[in-house]
C-alpha positions as CSV (number, residue, x, y, z in Angstrom):
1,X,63.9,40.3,-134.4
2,X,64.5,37.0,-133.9
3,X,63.6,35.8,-130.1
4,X,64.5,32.4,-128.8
5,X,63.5,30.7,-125.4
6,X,65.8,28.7,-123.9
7,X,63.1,26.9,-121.6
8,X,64.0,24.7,-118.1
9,X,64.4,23.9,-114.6
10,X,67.6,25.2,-114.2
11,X,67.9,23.7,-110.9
12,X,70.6,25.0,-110.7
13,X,72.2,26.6,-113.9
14,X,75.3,24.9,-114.9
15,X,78.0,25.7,-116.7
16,X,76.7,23.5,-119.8
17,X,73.3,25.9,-119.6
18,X,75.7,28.6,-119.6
19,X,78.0,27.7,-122.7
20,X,74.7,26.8,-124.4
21,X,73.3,30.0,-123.9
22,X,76.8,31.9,-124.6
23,X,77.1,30.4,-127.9
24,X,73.4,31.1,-128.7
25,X,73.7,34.8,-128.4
26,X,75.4,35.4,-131.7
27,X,72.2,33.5,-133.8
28,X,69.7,35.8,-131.8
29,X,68.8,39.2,-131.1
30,X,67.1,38.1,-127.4
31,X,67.0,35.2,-125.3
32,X,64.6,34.5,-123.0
33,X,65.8,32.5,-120.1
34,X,62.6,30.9,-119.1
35,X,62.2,28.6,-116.0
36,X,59.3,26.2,-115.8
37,X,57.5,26.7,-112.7
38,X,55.6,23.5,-111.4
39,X,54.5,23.9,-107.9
40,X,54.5,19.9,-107.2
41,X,58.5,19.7,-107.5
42,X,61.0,20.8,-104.7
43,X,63.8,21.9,-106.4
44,X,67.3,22.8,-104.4
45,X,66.4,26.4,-104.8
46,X,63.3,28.2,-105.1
47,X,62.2,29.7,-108.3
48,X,63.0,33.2,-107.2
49,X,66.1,32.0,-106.4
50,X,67.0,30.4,-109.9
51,X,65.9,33.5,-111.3
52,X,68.3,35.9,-109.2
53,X,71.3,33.6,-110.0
54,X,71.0,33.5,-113.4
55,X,69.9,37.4,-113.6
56,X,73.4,37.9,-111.6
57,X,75.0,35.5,-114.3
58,X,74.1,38.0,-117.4
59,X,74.3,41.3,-115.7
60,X,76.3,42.6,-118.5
61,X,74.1,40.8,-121.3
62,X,71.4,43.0,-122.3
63,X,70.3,40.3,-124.8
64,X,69.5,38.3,-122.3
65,X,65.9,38.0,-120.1
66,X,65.3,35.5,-117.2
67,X,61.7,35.0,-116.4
68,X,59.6,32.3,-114.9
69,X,56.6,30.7,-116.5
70,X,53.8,28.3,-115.7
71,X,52.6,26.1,-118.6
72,X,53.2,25.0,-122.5
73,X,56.8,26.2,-123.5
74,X,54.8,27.2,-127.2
75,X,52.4,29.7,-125.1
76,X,55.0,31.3,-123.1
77,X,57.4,32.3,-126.6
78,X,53.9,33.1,-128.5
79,X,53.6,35.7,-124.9
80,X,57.1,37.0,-125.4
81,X,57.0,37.2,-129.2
82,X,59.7,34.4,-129.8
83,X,60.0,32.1,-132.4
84,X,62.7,30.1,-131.7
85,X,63.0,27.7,-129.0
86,X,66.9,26.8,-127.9
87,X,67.7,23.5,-126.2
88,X,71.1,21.4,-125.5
89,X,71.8,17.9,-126.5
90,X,74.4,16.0,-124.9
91,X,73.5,12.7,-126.1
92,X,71.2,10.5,-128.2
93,X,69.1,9.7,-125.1
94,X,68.4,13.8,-124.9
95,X,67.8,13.9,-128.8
96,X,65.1,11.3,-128.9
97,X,63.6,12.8,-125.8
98,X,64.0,16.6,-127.2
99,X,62.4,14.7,-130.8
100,X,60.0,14.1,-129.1
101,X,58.7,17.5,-127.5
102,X,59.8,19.4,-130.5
103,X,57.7,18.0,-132.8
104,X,54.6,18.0,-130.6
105,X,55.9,21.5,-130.1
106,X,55.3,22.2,-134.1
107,X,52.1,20.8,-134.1
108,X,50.8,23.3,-131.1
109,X,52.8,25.7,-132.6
110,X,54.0,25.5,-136.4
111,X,55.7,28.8,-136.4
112,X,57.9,28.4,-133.4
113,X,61.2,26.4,-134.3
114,X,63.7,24.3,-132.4
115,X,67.2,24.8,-132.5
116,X,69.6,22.0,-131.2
117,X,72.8,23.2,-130.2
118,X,75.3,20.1,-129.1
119,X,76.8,20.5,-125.7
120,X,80.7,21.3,-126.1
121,X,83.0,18.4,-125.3
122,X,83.9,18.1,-121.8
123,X,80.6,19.9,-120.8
124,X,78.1,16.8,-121.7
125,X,78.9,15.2,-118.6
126,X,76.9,18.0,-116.4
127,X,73.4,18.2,-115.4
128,X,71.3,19.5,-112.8
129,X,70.4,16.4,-111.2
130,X,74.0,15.1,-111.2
131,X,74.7,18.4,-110.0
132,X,72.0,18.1,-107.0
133,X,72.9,14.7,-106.2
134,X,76.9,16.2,-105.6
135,X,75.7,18.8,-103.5
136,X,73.7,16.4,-101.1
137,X,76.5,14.1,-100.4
138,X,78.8,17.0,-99.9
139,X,81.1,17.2,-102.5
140,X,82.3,20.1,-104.6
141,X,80.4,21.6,-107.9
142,X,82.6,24.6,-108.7
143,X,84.2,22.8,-111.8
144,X,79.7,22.5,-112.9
145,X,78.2,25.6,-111.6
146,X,79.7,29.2,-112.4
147,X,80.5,30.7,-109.4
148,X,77.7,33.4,-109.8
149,X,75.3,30.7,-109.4
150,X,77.4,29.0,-106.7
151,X,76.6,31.9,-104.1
152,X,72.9,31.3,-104.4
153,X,73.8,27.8,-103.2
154,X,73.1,27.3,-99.5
């Protein structure tokens, strides 16, 4: 089977996250959904939270897990039996900082592989912060966050 982790905050899941992840599910037979608990950060919503949103999200998806994790991204797919690790680029700023990470991720790990998928045009503009930083000046996010996610949104 080939098992991929799409690791993050997800804080909150955007649509970006959510095309990523949609156009992953033809290369895989599961994808883990794994959000990266770190106790020292207050997020916008609690990691339960996160979870339930994105669980709500995929439903329908069998192919799909969510599941929260402590620790290094390489132990977490070794734990789940994945080999693949899925992340976005929407830039060359995220590509030398996802460089980076991936190939200290093959040296902990030389059998898990990263797979870069580009962010769709007119979805590169969205992130979690910029989606955070909308929320707490009031404006709207329903044209960055799938309305699933939007519910969990206080």
């Amino acid at each position: 089977m080939k098992v991929a982790v799409f690791p993050g905050s997800f804080d909150p899941f955007t649509l970006a996250h959510k095309d990523l992840v949609d156009r992953a599910l033809p290369l895989f037979d599961k994808i883990y959904i794994a959000i990266g608990v770190n106790s020292s950060k207050k997020g916008l919503l609690d990691f339960e939270t996160r979870k339930a949103a994105i669980e709500e999200l995929y439903t329908d998806q069998s192919k799909v897990i969510v599941d929260t994790f402590t620790g290094l991204t390489v132990e977490y797919c070794k734990n789940v039996g994945a080999n693949f690790i899925l992340r976005g680029l929407r830039n060359a700023t995220d590509l030398d900082f996802e460089n980076a990470i991936a190939q200290n991720n093959l040296i902990l790990a030389p059998e898990i592989e990263t797979y870069f998928l580009l962010a769709r045009t007119g979805l590169a503009h969205i992130s979690s912060t910029i989606v955070r930083d909308i929320l707490a000046n009031g404006g709207p996010v329903d044209t960055l966050v799938p309305s699933e996610v939007l519910k969990f949104i206080k």
